[in-house]
Each structure stands twice: as C-alpha cells, then as structure tokens.
C-alpha positions in Angstrom: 6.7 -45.6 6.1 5.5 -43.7 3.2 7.7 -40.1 3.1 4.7 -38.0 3.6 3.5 -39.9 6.6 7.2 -39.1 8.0 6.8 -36.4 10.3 3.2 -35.8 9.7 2.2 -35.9 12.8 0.5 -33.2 14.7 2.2 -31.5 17.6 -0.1 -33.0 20.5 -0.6 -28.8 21.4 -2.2 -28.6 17.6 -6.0 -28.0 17.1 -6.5 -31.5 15.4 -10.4 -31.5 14.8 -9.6 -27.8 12.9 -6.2 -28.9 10.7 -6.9 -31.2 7.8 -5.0 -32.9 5.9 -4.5 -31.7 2.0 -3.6 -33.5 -1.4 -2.5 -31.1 -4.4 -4.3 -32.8 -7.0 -5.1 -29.9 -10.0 -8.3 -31.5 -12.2 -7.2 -32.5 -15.5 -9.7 -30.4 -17.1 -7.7 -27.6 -15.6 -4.0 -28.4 -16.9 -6.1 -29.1 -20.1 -7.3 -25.8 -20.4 -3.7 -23.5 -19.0 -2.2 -25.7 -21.6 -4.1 -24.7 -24.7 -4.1 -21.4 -23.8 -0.5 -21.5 -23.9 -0.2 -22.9 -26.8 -2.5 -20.1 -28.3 -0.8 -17.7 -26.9 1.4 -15.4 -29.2 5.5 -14.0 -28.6 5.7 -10.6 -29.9 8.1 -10.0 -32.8 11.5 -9.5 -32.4 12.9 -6.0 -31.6 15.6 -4.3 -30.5 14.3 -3.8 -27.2 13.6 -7.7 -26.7 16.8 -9.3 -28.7 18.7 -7.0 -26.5 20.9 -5.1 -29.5 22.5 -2.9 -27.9 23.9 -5.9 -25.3 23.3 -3.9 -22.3 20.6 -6.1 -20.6 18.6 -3.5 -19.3 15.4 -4.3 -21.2 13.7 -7.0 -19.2 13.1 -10.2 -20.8 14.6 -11.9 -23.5 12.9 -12.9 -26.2 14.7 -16.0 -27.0 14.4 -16.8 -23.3 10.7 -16.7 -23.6 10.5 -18.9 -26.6 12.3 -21.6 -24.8 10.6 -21.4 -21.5 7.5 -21.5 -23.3 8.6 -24.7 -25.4 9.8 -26.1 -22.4 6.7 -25.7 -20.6 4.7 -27.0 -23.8 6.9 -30.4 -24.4 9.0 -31.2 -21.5 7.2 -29.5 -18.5 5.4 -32.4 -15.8 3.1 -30.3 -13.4 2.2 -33.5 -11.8 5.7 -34.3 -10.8 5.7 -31.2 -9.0 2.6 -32.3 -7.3 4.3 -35.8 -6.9 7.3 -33.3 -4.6 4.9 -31.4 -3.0 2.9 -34.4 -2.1 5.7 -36.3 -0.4 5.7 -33.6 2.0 2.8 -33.3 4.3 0.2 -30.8 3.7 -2.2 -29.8 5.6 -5.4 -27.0 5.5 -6.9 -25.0 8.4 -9.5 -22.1 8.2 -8.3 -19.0 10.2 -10.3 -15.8 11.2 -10.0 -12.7 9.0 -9.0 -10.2 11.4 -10.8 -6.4 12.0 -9.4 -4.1 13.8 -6.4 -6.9 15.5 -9.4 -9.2 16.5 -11.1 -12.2 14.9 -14.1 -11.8 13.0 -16.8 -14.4 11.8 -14.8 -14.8 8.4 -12.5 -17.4 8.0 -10.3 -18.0 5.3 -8.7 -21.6 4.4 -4.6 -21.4 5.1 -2.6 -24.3 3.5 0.8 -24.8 5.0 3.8 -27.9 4.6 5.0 -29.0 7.4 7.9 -31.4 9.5 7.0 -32.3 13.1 9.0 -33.3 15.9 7.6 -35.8 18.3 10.8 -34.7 20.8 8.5 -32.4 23.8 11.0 -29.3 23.4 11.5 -28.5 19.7 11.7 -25.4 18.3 9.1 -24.1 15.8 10.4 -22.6 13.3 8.4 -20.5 10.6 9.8 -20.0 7.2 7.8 -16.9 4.7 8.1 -16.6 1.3 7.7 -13.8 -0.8 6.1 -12.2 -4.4 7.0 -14.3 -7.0 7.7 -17.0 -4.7 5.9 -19.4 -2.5 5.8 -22.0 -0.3 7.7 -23.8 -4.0 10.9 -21.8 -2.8 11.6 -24.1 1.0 10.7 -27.5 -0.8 14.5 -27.8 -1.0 15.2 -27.1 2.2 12.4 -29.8 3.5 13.8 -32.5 1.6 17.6 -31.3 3.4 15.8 -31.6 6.6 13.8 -35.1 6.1 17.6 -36.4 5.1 19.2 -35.0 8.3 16.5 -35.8 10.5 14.7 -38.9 9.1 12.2 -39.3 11.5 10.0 -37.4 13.9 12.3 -38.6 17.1 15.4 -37.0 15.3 14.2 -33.2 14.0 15.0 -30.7 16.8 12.0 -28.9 15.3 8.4 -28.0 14.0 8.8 -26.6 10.7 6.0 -25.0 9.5 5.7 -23.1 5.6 2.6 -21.4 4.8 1.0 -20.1 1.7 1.0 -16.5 2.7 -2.9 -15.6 2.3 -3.9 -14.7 -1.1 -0.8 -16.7 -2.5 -0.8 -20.6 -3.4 -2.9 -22.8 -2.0 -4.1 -20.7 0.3 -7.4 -19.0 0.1 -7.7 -15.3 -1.3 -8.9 -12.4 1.3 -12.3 -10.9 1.6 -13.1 -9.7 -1.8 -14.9 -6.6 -0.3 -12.6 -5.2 2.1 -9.1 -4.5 2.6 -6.6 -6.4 3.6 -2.8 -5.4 4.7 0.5 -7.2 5.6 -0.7 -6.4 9.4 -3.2 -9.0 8.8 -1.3 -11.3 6.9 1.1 -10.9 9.9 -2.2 -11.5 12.2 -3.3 -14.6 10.5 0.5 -16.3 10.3 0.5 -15.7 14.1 -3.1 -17.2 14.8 -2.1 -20.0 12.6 0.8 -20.8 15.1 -0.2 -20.2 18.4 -4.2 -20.9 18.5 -4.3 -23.8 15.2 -1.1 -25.3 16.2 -0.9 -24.1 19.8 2.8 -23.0 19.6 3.2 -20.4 23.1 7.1 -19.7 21.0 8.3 -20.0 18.0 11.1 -18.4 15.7 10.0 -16.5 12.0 12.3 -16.7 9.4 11.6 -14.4 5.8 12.8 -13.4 2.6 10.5 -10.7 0.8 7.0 -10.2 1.6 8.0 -12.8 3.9 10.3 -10.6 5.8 8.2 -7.7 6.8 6.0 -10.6 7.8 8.6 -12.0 10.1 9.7 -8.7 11.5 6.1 -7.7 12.0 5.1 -10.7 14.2 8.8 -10.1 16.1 7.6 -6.6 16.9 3.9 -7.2 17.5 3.7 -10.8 18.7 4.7 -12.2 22.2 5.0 -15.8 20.9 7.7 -14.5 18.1 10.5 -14.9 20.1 13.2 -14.2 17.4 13.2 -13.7 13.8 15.9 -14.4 11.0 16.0 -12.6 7.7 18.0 -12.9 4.3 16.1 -9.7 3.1 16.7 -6.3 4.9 12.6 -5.6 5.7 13.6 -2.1 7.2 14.9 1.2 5.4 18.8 2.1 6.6 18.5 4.1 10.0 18.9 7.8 10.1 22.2 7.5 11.7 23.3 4.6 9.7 27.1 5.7 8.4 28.4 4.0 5.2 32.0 5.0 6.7 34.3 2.0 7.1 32.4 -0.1 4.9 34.4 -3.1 3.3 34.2 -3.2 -0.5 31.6 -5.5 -0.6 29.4 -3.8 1.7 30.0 -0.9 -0.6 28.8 -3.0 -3.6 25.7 -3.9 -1.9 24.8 -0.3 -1.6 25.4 0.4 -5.2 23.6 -2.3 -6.1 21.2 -1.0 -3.6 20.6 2.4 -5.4 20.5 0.9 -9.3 17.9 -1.6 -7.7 15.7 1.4 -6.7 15.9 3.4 -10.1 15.7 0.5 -12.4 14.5 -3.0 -10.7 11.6 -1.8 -8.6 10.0 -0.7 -11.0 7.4 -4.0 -11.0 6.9 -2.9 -7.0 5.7 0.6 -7.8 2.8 -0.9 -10.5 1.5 -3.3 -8.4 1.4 -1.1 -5.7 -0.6 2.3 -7.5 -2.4 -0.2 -10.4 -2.8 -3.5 -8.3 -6.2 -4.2 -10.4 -4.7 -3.6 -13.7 -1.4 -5.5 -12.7 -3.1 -8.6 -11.4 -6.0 -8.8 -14.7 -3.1 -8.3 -17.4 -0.9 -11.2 -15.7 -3.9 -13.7 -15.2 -5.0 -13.2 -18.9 -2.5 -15.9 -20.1 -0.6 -18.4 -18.8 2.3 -17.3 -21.0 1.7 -13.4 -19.5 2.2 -15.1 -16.1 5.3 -17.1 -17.5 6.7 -13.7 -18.7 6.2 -11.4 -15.6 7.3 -14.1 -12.9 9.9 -15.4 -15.3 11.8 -12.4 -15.5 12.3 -11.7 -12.1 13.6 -15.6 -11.6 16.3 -15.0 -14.1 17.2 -11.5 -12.8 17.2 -11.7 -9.5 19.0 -15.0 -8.9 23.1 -15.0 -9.1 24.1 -16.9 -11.9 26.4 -19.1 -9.5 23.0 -20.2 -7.9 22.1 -22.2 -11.6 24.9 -22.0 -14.0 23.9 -22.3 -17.6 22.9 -25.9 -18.7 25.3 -27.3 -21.5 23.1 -27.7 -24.9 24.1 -31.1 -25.4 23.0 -33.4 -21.9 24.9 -35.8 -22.4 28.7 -33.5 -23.1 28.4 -31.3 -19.5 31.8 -29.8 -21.0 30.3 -29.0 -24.6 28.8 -25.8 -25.2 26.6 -23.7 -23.0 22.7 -22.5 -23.7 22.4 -18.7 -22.0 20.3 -20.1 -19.5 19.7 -22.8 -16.7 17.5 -25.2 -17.7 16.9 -26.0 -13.9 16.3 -22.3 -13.0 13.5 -22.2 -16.1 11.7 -25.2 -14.6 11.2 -23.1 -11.5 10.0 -20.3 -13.2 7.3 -22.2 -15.4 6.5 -24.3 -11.7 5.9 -21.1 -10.1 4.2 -20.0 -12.9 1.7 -22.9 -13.3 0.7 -22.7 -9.6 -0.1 -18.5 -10.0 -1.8 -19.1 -12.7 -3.7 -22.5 -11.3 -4.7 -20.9 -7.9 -5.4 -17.4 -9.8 -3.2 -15.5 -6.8 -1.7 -13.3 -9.6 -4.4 -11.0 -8.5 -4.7 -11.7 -5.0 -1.1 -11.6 -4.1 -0.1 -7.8 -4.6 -2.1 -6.1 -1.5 1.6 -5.8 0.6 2.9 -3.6 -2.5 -0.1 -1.7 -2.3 0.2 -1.3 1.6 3.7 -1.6 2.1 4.9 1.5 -0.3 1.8 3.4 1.0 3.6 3.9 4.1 6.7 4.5 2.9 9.9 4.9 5.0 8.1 5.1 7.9 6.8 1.6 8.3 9.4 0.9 10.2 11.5 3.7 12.5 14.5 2.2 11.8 16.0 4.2 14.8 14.9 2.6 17.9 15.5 -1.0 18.9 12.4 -2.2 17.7 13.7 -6.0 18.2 15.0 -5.8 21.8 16.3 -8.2 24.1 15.1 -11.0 25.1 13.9 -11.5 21.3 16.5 -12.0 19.1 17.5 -10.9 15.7 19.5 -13.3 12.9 20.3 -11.7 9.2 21.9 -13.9 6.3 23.3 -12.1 3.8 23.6 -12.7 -0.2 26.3 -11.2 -2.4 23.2 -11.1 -4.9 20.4 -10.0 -3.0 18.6 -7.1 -4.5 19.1 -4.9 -1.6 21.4 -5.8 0.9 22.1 -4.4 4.6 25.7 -3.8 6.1 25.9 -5.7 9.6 26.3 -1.7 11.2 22.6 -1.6 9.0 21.5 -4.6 11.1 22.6 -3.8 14.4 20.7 -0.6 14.4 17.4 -1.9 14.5 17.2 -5.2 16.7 19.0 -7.2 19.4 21.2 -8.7 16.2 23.2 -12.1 17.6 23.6 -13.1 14.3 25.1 -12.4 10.7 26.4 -13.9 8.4 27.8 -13.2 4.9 27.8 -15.5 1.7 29.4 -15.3 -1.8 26.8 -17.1 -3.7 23.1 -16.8 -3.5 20.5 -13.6 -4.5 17.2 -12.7 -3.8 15.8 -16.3 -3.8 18.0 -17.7 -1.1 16.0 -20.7 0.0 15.9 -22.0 -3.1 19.2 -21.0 -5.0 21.3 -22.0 -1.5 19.2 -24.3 0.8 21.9 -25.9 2.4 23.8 -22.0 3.4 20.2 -20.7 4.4 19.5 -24.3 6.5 22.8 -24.1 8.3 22.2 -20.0 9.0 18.4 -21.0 10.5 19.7 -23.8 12.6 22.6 -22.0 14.0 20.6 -18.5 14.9 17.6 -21.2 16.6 20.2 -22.6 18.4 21.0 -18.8 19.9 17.5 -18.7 20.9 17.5 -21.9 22.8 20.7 -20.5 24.4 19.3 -17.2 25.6 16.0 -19.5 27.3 
C-alpha cells in the first residue's frame, strides 16, 4: 500500500462528496520565478549591527547566516522533496463557510488540512494548530512518528487532523473586503471538524496562533472537549503569586519579561502596520527568508539542532554556528509563505489579538471547567512560559508536564516529547468519559 493511501480513509461520519483529495504540486514556472528572484536579490553590507561586533546578539539576524541560508537555498535546497514529504501524507481540501456574526454565510473559503484516520469506531480526534511562522510544516514529524507506531488504519487510537490555519499555507486567504479575527479562525477550525468531518468530540492541541485557537474552541465550542497547549495562550491571573517558585520556573519568568521588551517586537508591527508588514516581506523571497529565518534560529533551543560539523563526513571535526537541518526548515517555511503569498494574509490574530489586550482572556475564572479538560507541556525554551500554579488558575488542568529541551517550536524541535505529552493527556480524556 502506497504511504499516502495508509490511513487516508475518511471517517465514515465525514462529509465525503464536500472533502477532496489534494496533491502539492507548485508549477515549475513558479519555483522558476521565486528562484531568480532570489538570486537577484541583494544582502546589505556588512555592519556592526549585522556582524554582531559587539558579541551581544541582540541585533537580529546575522549576516553570515543569511549568506548561507541564501546559498543553501540557491544550490542545495529541493522544494519538491518537501512536496515528495508532504505528499506521502494524505491531504485533503474542503470549502468552509466564512462566518458573520458566529453563523455561516454564503462565502466559503477552501481549508487544506493532513490527516491520519482510524478505521477503529471509538478513536479520538485529535486537532493539532500551528502558529506564525509556522504551519501545518511544523507536525510533519510527528505524522511520520505516528504512521511508524500505528502503521495502519486498524492500529491508530485516533483521527489526526492538521490544518492550514485560514490565511496560512495551503489554505485559502479570507475575504479580502472584510475583517476577519482569531474568533473566526476558531469558528472555521470547529466547522471543519464537527459539520466537514462530522466529529460530535474531539481534543485541540496548539502552540502560538494555534493556542489561542485551541483555548478558544475549549471555551466556546461543545464538541472541544479538552485542549492541550505547549504555549501559555492566557496572561498570568491577577492572583497568580510567583512565591515558591523553583528556579526554573523563576527563569521562565525572566525570560518571560526580556521576551516582552525585546522579542516581541515583530508582534507589535504586524499587529499596528499589518499592510506594510505583509507588502515588505512578500517583495522578495530572500525578505521572507530573512524575517521567518530569524525567528527559526532564535526561538528554537540550540539542543533542539546542534550546530552541523563543517566537514559531513568528520561529525567530531569542527563546528559551523549553525544547524544545517534547522536552516532547511527555515528556507522550507519560507518557500511555502512565499509560494501561497500568506505573508500577508497570515498576520490578522496580531492585529486582533493585541487589540484586546490582557483582557482576551480573564484569566481569573475557570474558564476551562470540568468535564473539559486542560493539558500544558512545557519547554525550558519557550518564549514565554507558564508556572503549573499559572496553569491551574485558568482551567480544569489534569496535566503538566515539564521538559529540558525544546522552545517555542515544540512539534518540530521535539516530536517525540510533544507525541508522548498529546497521547497521555487524550488518554485523560477518554478516562474522564
């Protein structure tokens, strides 16, 4: 059997007439085209900002790293292998209302989501949500750890579903002439699950944009019966106490506060100058390669993709300052903003998101009660990180659990920590039913 055809079988609950199918297959003419321009395109001089002189990395990007990535992406670089890995997969394509007001309207938008089906009559659906600069690129490893445990369709205790958020990937951008929030993102993720797919429960799991997602359809959704989370998508209740904190809880909020002054700063542009943000990324390839590339490299932990050795073939000889693996994600990430144009369509939740501000959320109520449940992973590296006394505060929290290694791209820097976490928290659920 052919590894896409593995578990590509629609639930029997599924809308099958409505859910297509779907190929990523990018026209030559249009690698063609992202290719020359980056070619064209031209690195900026070296400075003391970009060459780091002063050695205190707080400038952004490197400009040595730039050159590689860009050679790299120029000599060495195979898009369609990443389409090969995404292809292997299935893939599928449905159109979903664009909601007004909470209710369908007549405008539909396509959503593309990857997915592993069970045939077994009780498994769990499980949702996973990525996040800005991610996408549905960031779960591919934890797919491929699933296929292996669960080789066939009889085997897998679930449905996995992983969407292109819409206005990311493959999925179509919203109405050009209206506005469109995280609320109906959320609206449209839930839709996709319980009328396309026919799902009456299923469990969200988020990092990101992809975590406000996931604790949006907890708190507003029936059918979202728990929600996991390796991103804290609330603000620290009012009578959240940093008293008795371990030291590495203590870190985390330190790290916490020099993310807010210094790291966010990309949230607050694309939130107040979301037109200017998304025209000056999509006007080159190599700008998208830049702005995504950085926060790959930053907000990873170094443990997640060590540095590669310079010489393949002497793993023990000296080191380049970079992972070669790590870079490949970038510039894959890259290609696809830049080949689907969602650069500009992917940065209304900053926009909406700040706009509301710390009360998006009132983190003091029990806004995931019992009988839903509430799962958090967390990463030593993550750029903000919640205490478990954080946690408890503002859901029916069953589970937590703390890692070492991994940062803000958890999924993808630890698939095998974050697969373990999901499949122990959904077995709390089942449980608790």
């Amino acid at each position: 059997m052919a590894a896409r055809e593995q578990h590509g079988t629609l639930p029997p609950s599924a809308s099958a007439e409505a859910i297509k199918p779907f190929t990523l297959n990018v026209p030559d003419a249009e690698l063609t085209r992202m290719n020359t321009l980056l070619q064209l395109s031209t690195i900026a001089a070296e400075n003391y900002e970009n060459t780091y002189a002063d050695k205190a990395n707080q400038f952004g990007l490197t400009r040595e790293w730039l050159v590689a990535a860009k050679d790299r992406w120029e000599k060495s670089f195979d898009w369609r292998k990443r389409e090969d890995l995404v292809n292997s997969f299935p893939n599928f394509k449905t159109a979903i209302p664009v909601p007004v007001n909470g209710s369908p309207s007549s405008t539909t938008i396509n959503i593309h989501f990857a997915a592993l089906f069970s045939s077994k009559p009780h498994a769990v659906p499980i949702v996973l949500l990525h996040g800005w600069p991610g996408s549905f690129f960031e779960f591919l490893p934890m797919l491929a750890l699933l296929r292996e445990k669960y080789p066939d369709e009889t085997s897998l205790p679930y449905h996995i579903v992983v969407p292109s958020l819409p206005g990311y990937g493959l999925s179509d951008p919203p109405p050009a002439r209206r506005n469109f929030t995280a609320d109906d993102a959320t609206w449209m993720m839930d839709h996709l699950l319980t009328k396309a797919l026919g799902f009456t429960a299923y469990v969200a799991q988020g990092g990101d944009v992809g975590a406000y997602v996931a604790h949006f359809l907890a708190r507003g959704y029936p059918a979202c019966r728990a929600v996991h989370l390796n991103f804290p998508s609330v603000p620290p209740p009012p009578d959240f106490a940093a008293e008795g904190l371990d030291d590495a809880e203590k870190e985390g909020l330190q790290q916490n506060a020099v993310f807010a002054m210094t790291g966010a700063s990309h949230a607050l542009w694309h939130a107040v100058r979301p037109a200017t943000a998304g025209l000056v990324i999509m006007a080159s390839p190599l700008a998208m390669l830049a702005w995504l590339g950085e926060k790959f490299l930053y907000w990873t932990d170094p443990a997640s993709f060590p540095a590669s050795p310079k010489d393949p073939g002497a793993p023990d000889g000296e080191k380049l300052s970079y992972s070669v693996k790590l870079m490949d994600e970038a510039i894959a990430e890259s290609a696809l903003y830049y080949l689907t144009g969602c650069a500009s369509t992917s940065l209304y939740p900053y926009r909406d998101l700040l706009a509301r501000g710390r009360n998006q959320v009132d983190g003091s109520s029990k806004l995931i009660a019992a009988p839903k449940i509430l799962g958090y992973s967390w990463f030593r590296r993550e750029l903000v990180m919640a205490p478990k006394e954080w946690m408890a505060k503002i859901g029916n929290l069953v589970f937590y659990k703390r890692h070492d290694v991994g940062g803000h791209f958890a999924a993808l820097e630890q698939p095998a920590a974050l697969l373990e976490d999901v499949e122990e928290f959904a077995g709390k659920l089942v449980k608790t039913e």
